[in-house]
DOLO-536347 format. One record per residue (C-alpha): y, x, z; residue number from 0; residue in three letters. Coordinates in steps of 0.5 Angstrom, whole numbers, plus 2048, in hexadecimal, padded with zeros to 3 digits. Layout:
REM residues N
+-----+-----+-----+------+------+
!   y !   x !   z ! resi ! resn !
+-----+-----+-----+------+------+
!   Y !   X !   Z !  NUM !  ala !
...
+-----+-----+-----+------+------+
//
This chain:
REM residues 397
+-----+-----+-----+------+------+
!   y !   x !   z ! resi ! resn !
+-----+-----+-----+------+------+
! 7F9 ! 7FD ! 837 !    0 !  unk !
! 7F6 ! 7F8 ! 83C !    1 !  unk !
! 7F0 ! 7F4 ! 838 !    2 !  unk !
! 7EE ! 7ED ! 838 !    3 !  unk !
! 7EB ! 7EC ! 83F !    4 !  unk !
! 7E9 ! 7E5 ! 840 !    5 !  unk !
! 7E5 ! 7E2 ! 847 !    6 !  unk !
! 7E3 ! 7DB ! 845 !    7 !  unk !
! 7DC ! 7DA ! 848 !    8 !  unk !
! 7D6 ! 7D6 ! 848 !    9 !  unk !
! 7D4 ! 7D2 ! 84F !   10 !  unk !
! 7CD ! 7D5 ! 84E !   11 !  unk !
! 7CF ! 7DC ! 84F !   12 !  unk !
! 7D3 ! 7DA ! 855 !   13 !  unk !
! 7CC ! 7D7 ! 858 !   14 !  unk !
! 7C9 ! 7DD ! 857 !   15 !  unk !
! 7CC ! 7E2 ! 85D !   16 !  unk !
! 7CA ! 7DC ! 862 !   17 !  unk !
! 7C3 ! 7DC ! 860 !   18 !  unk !
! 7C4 ! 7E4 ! 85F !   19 !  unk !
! 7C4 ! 7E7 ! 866 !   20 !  unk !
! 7BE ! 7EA ! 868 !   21 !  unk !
! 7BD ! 7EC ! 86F !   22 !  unk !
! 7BD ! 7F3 ! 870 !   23 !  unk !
! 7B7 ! 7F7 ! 873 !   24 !  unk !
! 7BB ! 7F9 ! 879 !   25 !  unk !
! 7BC ! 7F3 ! 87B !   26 !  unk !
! 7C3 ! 7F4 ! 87D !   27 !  unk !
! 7C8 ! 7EF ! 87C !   28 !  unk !
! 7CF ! 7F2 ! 876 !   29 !  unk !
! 7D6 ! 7F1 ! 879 !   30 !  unk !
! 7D7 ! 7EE ! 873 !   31 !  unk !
! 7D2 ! 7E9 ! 874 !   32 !  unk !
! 7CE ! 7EB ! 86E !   33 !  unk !
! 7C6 ! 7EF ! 86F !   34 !  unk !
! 7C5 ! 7F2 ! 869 !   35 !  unk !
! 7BE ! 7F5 ! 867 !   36 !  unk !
! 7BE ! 7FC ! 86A !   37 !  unk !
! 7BE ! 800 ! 864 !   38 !  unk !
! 7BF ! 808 ! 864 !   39 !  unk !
! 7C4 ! 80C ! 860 !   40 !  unk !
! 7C2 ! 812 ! 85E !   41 !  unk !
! 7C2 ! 819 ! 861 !   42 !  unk !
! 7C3 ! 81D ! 85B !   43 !  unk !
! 7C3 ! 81D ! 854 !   44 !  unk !
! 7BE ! 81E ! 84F !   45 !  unk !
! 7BF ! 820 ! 847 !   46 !  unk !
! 7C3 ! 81B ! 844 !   47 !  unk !
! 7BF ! 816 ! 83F !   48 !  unk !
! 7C2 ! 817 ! 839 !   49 !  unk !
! 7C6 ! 810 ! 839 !   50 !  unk !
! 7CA ! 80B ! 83D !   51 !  unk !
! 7CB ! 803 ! 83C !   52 !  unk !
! 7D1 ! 801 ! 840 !   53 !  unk !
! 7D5 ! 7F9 ! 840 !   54 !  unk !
! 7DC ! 7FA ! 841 !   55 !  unk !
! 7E2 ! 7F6 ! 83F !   56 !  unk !
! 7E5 ! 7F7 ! 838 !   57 !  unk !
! 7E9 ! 7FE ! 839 !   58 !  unk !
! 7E5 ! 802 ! 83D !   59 !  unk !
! 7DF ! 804 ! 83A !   60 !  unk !
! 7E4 ! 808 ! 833 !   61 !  unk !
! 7E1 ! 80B ! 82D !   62 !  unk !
! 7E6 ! 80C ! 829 !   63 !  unk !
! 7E4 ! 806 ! 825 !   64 !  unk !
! 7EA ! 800 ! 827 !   65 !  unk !
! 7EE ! 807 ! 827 !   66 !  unk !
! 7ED ! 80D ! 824 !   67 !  unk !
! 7F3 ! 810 ! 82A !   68 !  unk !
! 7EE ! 80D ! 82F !   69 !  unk !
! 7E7 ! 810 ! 830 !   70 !  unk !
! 7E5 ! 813 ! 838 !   71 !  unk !
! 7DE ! 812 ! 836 !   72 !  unk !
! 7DC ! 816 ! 831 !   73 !  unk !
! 7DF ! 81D ! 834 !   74 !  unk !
! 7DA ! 819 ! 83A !   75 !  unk !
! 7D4 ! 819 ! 835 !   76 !  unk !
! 7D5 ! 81F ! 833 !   77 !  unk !
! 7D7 ! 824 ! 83A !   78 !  unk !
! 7D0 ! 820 ! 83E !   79 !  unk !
! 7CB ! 81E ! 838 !   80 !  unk !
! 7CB ! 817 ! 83A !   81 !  unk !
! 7CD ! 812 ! 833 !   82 !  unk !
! 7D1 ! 80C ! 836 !   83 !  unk !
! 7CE ! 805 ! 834 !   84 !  unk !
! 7D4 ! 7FF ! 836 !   85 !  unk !
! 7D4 ! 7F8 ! 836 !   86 !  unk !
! 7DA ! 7F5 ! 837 !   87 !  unk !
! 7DA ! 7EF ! 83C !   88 !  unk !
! 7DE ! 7E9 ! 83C !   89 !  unk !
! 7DE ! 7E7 ! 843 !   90 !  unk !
! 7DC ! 7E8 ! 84A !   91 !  unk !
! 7D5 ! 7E3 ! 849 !   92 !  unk !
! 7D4 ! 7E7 ! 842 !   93 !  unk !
! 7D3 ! 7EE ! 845 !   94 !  unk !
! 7CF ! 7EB ! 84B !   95 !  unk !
! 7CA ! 7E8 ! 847 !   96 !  unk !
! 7C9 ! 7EE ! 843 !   97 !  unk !
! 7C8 ! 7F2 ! 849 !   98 !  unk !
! 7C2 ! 7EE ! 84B !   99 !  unk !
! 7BF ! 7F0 ! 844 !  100 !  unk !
! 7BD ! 7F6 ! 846 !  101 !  unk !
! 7BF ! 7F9 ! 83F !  102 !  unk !
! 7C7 ! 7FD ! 842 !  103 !  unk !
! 7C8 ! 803 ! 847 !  104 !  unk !
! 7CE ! 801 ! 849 !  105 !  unk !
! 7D4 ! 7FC ! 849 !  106 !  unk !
! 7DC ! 7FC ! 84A !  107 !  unk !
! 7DC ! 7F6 ! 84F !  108 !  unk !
! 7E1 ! 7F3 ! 851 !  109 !  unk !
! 7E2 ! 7F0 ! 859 !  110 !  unk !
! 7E0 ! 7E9 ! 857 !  111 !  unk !
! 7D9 ! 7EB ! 854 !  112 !  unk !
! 7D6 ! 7F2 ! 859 !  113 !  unk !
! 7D5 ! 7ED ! 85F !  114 !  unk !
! 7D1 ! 7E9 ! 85A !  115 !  unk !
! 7CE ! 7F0 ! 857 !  116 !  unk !
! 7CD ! 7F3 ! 85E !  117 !  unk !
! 7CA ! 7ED ! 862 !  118 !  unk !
! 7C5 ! 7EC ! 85D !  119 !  unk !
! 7C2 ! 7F4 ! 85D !  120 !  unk !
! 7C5 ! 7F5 ! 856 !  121 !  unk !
! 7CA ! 7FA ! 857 !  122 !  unk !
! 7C7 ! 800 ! 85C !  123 !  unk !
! 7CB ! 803 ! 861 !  124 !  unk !
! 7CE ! 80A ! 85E !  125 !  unk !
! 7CE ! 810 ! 860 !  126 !  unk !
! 7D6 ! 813 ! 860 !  127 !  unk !
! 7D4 ! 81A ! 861 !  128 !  unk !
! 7D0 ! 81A ! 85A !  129 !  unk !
! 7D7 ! 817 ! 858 !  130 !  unk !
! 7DC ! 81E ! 859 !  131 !  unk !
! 7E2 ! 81A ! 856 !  132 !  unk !
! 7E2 ! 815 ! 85C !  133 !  unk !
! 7E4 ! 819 ! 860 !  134 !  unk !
! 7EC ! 818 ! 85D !  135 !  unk !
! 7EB ! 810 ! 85C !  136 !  unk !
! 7F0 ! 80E ! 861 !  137 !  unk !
! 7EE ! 80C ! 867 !  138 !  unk !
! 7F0 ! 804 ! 866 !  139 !  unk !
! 7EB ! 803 ! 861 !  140 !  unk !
! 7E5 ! 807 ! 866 !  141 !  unk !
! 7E1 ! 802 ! 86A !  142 !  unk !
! 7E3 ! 7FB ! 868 !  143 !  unk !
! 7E1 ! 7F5 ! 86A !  144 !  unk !
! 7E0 ! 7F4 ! 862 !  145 !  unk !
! 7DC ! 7FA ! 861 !  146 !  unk !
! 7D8 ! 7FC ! 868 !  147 !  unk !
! 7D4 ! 7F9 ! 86D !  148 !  unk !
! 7D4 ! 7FC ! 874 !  149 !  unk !
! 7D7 ! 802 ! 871 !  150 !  unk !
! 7D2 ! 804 ! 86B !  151 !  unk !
! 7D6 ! 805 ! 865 !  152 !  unk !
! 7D3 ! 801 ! 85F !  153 !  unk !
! 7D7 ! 803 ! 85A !  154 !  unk !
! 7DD ! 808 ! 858 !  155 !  unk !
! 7E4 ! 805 ! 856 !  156 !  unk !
! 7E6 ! 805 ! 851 !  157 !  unk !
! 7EE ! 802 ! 851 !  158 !  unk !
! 7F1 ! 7FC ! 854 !  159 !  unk !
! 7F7 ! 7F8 ! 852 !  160 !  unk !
! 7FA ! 7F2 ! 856 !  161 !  unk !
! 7FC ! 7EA ! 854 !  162 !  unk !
! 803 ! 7EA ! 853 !  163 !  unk !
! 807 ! 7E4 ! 854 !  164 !  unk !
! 80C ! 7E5 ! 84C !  165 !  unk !
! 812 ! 7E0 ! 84C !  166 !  unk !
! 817 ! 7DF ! 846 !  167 !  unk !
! 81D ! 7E2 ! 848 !  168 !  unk !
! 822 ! 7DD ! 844 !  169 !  unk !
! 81F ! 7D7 ! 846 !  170 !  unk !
! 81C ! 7D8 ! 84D !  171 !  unk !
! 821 ! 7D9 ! 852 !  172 !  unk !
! 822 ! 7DB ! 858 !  173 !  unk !
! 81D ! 7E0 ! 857 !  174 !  unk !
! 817 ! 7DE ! 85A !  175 !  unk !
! 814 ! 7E2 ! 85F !  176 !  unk !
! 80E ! 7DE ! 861 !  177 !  unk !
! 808 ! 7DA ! 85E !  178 !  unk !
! 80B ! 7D4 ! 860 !  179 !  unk !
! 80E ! 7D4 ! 859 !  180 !  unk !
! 808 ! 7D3 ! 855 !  181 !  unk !
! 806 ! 7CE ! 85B !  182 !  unk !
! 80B ! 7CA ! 85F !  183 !  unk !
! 810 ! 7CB ! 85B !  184 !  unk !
! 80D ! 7CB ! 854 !  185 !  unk !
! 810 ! 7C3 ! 852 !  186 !  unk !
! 816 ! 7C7 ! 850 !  187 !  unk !
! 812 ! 7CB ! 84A !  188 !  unk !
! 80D ! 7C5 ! 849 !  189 !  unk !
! 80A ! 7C6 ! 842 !  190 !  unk !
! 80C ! 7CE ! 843 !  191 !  unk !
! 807 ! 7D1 ! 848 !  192 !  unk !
! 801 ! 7D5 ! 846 !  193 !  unk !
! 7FC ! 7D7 ! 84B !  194 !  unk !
! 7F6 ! 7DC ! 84B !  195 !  unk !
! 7F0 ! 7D8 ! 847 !  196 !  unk !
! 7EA ! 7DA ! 84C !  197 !  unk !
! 7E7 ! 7D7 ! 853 !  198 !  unk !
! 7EA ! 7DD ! 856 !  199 !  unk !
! 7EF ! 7DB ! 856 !  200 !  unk !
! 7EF ! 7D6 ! 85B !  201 !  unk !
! 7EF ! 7DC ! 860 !  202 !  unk !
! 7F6 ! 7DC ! 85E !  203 !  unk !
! 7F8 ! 7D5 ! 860 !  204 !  unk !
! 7F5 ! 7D8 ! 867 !  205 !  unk !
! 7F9 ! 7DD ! 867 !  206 !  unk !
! 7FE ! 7DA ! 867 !  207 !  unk !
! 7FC ! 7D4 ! 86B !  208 !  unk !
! 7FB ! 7D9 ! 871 !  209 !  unk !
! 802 ! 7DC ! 871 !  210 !  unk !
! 805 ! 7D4 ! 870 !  211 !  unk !
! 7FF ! 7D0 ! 875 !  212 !  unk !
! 7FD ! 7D4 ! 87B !  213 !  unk !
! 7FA ! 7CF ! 87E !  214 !  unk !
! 7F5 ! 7CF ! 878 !  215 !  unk !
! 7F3 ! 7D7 ! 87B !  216 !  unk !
! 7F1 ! 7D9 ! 875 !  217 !  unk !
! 7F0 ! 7E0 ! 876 !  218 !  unk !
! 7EC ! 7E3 ! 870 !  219 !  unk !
! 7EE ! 7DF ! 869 !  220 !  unk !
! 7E7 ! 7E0 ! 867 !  221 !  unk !
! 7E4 ! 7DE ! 86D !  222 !  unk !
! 7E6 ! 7D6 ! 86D !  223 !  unk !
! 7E2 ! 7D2 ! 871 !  224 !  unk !
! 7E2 ! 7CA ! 86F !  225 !  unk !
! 7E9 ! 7C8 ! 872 !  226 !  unk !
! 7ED ! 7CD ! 86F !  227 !  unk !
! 7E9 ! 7CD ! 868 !  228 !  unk !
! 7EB ! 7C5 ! 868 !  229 !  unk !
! 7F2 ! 7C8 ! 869 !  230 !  unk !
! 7F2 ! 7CC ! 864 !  231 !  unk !
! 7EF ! 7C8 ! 85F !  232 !  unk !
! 7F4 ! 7C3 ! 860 !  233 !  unk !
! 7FA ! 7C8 ! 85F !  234 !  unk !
! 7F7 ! 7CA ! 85A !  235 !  unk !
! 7F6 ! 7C2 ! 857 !  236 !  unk !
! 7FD ! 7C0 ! 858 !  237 !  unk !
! 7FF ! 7C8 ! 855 !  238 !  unk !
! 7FB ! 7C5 ! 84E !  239 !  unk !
! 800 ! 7C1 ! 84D !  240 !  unk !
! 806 ! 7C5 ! 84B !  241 !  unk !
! 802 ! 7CB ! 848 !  242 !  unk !
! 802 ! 7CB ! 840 !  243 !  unk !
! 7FD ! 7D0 ! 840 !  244 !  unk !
! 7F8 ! 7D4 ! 843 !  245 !  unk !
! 7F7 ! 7DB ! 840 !  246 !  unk !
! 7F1 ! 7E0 ! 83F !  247 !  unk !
! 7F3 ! 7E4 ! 839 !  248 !  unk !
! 7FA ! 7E8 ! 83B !  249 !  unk !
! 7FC ! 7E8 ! 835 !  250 !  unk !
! 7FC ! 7E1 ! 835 !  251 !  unk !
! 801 ! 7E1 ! 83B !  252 !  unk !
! 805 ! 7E6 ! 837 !  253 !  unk !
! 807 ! 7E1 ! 831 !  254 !  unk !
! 808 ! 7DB ! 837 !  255 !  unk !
! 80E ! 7DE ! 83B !  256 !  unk !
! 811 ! 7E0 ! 834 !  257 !  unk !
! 811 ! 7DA ! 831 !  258 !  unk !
! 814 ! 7D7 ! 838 !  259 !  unk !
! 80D ! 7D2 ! 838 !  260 !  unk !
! 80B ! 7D5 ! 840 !  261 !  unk !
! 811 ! 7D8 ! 844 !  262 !  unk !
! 80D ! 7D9 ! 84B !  263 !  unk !
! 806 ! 7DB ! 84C !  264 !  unk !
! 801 ! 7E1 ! 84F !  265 !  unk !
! 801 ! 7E6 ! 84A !  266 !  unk !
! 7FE ! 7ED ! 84A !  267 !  unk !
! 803 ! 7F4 ! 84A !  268 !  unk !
! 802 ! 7F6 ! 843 !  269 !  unk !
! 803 ! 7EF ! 841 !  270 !  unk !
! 809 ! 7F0 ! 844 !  271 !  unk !
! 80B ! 7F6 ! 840 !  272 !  unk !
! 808 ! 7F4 ! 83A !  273 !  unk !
! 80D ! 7ED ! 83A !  274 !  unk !
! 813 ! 7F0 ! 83B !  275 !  unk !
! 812 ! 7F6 ! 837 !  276 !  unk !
! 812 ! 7F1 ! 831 !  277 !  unk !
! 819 ! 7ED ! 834 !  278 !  unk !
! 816 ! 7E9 ! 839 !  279 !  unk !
! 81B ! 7E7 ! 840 !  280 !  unk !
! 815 ! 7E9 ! 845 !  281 !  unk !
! 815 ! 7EB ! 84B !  282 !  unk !
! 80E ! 7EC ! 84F !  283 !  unk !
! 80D ! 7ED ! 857 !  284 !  unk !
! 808 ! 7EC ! 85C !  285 !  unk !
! 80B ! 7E7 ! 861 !  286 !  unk !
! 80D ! 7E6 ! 868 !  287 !  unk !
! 805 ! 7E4 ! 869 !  288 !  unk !
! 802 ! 7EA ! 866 !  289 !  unk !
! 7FD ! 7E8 ! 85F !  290 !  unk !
! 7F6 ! 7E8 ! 85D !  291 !  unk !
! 7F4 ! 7EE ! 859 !  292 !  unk !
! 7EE ! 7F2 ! 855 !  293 !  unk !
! 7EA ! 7F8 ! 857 !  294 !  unk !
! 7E5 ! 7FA ! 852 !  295 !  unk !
! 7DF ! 7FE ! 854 !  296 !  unk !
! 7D9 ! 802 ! 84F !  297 !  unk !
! 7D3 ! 800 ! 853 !  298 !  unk !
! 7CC ! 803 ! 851 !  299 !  unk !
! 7C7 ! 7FF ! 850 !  300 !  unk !
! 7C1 ! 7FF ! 855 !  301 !  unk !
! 7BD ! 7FF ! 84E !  302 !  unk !
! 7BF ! 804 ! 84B !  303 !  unk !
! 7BB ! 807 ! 846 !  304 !  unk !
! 7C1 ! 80D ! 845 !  305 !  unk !
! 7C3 ! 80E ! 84C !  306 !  unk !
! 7C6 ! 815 ! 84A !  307 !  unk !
! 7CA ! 814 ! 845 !  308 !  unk !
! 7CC ! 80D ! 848 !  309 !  unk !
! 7CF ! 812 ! 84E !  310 !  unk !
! 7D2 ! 817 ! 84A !  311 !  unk !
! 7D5 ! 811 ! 846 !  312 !  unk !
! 7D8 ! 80F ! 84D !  313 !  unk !
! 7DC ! 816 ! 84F !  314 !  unk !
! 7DE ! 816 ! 848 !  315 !  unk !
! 7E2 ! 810 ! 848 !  316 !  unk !
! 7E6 ! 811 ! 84E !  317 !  unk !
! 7E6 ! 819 ! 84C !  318 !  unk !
! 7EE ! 819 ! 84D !  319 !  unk !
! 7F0 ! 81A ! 845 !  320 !  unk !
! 7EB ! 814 ! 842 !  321 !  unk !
! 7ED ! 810 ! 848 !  322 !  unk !
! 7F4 ! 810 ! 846 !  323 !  unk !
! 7F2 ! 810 ! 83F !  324 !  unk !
! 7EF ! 809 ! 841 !  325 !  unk !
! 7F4 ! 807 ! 845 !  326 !  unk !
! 7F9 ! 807 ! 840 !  327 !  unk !
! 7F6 ! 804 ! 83A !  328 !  unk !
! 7F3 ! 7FE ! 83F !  329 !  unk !
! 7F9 ! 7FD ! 844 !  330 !  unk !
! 7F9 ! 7FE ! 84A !  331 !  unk !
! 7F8 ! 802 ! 84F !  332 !  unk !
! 7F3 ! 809 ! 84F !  333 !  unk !
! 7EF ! 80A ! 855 !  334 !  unk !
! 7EF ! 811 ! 855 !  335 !  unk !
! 7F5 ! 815 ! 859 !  336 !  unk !
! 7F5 ! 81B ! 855 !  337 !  unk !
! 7F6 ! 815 ! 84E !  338 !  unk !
! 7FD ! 815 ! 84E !  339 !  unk !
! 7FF ! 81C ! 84D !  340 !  unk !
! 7FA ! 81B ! 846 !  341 !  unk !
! 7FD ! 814 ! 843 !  342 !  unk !
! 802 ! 815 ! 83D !  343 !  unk !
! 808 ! 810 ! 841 !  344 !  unk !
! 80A ! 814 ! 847 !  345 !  unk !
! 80C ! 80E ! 84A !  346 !  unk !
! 805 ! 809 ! 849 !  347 !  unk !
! 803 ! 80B ! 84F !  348 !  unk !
! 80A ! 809 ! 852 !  349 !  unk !
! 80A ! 802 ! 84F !  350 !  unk !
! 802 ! 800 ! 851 !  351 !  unk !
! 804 ! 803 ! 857 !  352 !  unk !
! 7FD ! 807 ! 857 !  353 !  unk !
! 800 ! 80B ! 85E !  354 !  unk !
! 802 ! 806 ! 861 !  355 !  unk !
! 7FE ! 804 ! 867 !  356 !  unk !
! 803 ! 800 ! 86A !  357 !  unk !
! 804 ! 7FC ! 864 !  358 !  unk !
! 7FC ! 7FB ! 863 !  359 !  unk !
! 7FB ! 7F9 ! 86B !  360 !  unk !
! 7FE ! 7F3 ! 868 !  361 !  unk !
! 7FA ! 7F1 ! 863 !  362 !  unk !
! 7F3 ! 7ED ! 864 !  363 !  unk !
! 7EE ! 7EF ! 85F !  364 !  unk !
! 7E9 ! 7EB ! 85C !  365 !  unk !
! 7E2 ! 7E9 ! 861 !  366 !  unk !
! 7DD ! 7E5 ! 85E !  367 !  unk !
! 7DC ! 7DF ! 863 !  368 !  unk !
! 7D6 ! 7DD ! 867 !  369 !  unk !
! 7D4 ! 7D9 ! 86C !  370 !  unk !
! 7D3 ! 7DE ! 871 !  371 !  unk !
! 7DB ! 7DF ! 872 !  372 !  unk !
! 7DE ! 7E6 ! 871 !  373 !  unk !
! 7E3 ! 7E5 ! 876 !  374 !  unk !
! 7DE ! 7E6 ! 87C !  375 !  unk !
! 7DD ! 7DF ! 87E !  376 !  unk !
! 7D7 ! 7DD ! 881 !  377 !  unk !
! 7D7 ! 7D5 ! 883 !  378 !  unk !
! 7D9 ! 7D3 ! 87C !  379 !  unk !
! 7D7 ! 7D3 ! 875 !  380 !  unk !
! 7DB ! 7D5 ! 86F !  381 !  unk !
! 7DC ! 7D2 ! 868 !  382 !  unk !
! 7D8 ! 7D7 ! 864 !  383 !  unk !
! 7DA ! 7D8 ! 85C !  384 !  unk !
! 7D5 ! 7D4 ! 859 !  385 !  unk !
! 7DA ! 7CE ! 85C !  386 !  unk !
! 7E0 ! 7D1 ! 85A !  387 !  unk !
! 7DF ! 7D1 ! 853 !  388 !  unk !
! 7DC ! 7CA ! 854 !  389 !  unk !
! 7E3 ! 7C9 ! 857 !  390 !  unk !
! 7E6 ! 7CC ! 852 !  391 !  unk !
! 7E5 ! 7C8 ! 84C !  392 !  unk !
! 7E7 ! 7C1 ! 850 !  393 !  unk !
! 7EE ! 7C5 ! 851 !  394 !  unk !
! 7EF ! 7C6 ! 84A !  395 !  unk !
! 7ED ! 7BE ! 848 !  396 !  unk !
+-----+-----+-----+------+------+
//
């Protein structure tokens, strides 16, 4: 069962990737707009230093201690000699600001968080041959724009999972089959709409004003120069109106549904699951405009002091029964292809699509923002983070 996961973020943090980006020594200039620091992987690996410190989401790092049925990491310390020390993090902003301290090998980021790592030299680059597991990781989830830079991994993924628009099926009819549900259309459930609480969420309002407004020319929905941003915002602004509540915590979300207090609004799969399998009238679809989504990705820090622990912590992660382990207990979809043989639900893979490339390329997964757009467009500035969560908190009024 998916943990609480909450991305409420803090201006400054958003500030730190424009004033991150370092030139790289090279001199080239990244695709993505992005010069990180020229940092090295390693070309081998030495004896393992007899620990790991991670930061990870709630529900990746499981000792047997919120569950006793759940534990992959002792069977870990016990086969590599690396004890695991964790730290849960409550956001994006949490894991980036401890990774600047130095004191962590690795970090489970997700999108909104490892252009930030990368751009500030936090993160290094990752040698996916040390990694023999990545070889089965689906090809989806390998150099995203998310988690490489000029086809340099940063990082092994983990897993990912889409942002579902989930409706009541009672009170919500006909059944929707676009956004404009939660936006155009949402005076008609006023009081009853919820939304995803994070400036992230922006991008999903882009999403869909790229398929409603063409002339806007939104190509990236995290590349948004000025014109689109303000047209976002004010989508989103007219949106507040009819929501009754914006969620962090998916439990949250579960008990409004059930109780009828929201009946349409962006949801996640295993939210899905979870409500109707407690008497819920849900349905949940990526509509004709695709969605947003999150890959998370285990980065090495650039200064670790357990490096070799830190990357057999990586290819065990993502070994094909521990991957599935954490699939499931998390909810979403696992990142190794092999994963689906190993889960104890023959059809998990099924419901989060794990297979389903088509069904992949029509989601967008979570970028950070930065000026430097990451649709390639040079004669324009785009509107980074630090402005997005500015925005954000006058959305919510």
């Amino acid at each position: 069962m998916r943990l609480t996961r909450t991305l409420r973020t803090a201006a400054c943090a958003g500030a730190v990737l424009l004033l991150a980006a370092a030139c790289d020594s090279s001199g080239s200039t990244s695709a993505t707009g992005l010069n990180p620091p020229d940092l090295k992987a390693p070309t081998k690996l030495g004896r393992t230093e007899g620990q790991v410190n991670l930061i990870a989401w709630a529900g990746y790092v499981e000792d047997g201690s919120n569950d006793p049925r759940v534990d992959w990491v002792h069977d870990f310390e016990t086969r590599t000699g690396c004890q695991v020390h964790s730290k849960v993090a409550a956001s994006s902003d949490e894991m980036v600001k401890l990774m600047k301290t130095g004191e962590y090998d690795a970090v489970s980021a997700s999108g909104d968080a490892s252009l930030r790592l990368i751009a500030s030299g936090d993160a290094a680059p990752v040698n996916t041959g040390l990694v023999p597991n990545y070889k089965d990781v689906f090809s989806g989830l390998k150099n995203g724009a998310w988690n490489s830079v000029d086809g340099r991994m940063y990082g092994i993924p983990h897993g990912r999972g889409a942002n579902l628009l989930m409706y009541n099926t009672e009170k919500v009819k006909p059944a929707p089959t676009s956004w404009s549900a939660v936006f155009e259309g949402a005076s008609r459930y006023k009081g009853h709409v919820t939304a995803y609480d994070s400036p992230i969420y922006i991008a999903d309002a882009a999403l869909h004003l790229k398929a409603t407004r063409p002339e806007l020319k939104i190509k990236d929905p995290y590349a948004l120069d000025q014109r689109q941003f303000d047209a976002a915002v004010a989508l989103l602004k007219k949106q507040n109106a009819n929501v009754g509540d914006y969620w962090g915590d998916y439990l949250k979300e579960v008990s409004a549904f059930k109780s009828g207090d929201s009946v349409v609004g962006t949801t996640w799969q295993v939210i899905a699951n979870l409500a109707a399998s407690e008497g819920a009238k849900v349905k949940a679809l990526v509509p004709k405009e695709g969605s947003t989504g999150w890959s998370d990705t285990w980065m090495v820090s650039s200064k670790a002091k357990h490096p070799n622990c830190a990357y057999k912590w990586l290819n065990w992660i993502v070994s094909p029964k521990v991957n599935a382990e954490v699939a499931e207990y998390f909810g979403e979809a696992p990142a190794n292809s092999k994963a689906c043989a190993e889960t104890s639900d023959r059809n998990f893979c099924t419901v989060y699509h794990a297979a389903d490339e088509n069904y992949w390329k029509r989601i967008a997964f979570w970028n950070t923002p930065i000026e430097q757009c990451l649709d390639g467009r040079k004669d324009v500035k785009c509107v980074p983070y630090a402005k997005w969560v500015q925005a954000w908190t006058e959305i919510k009024g």
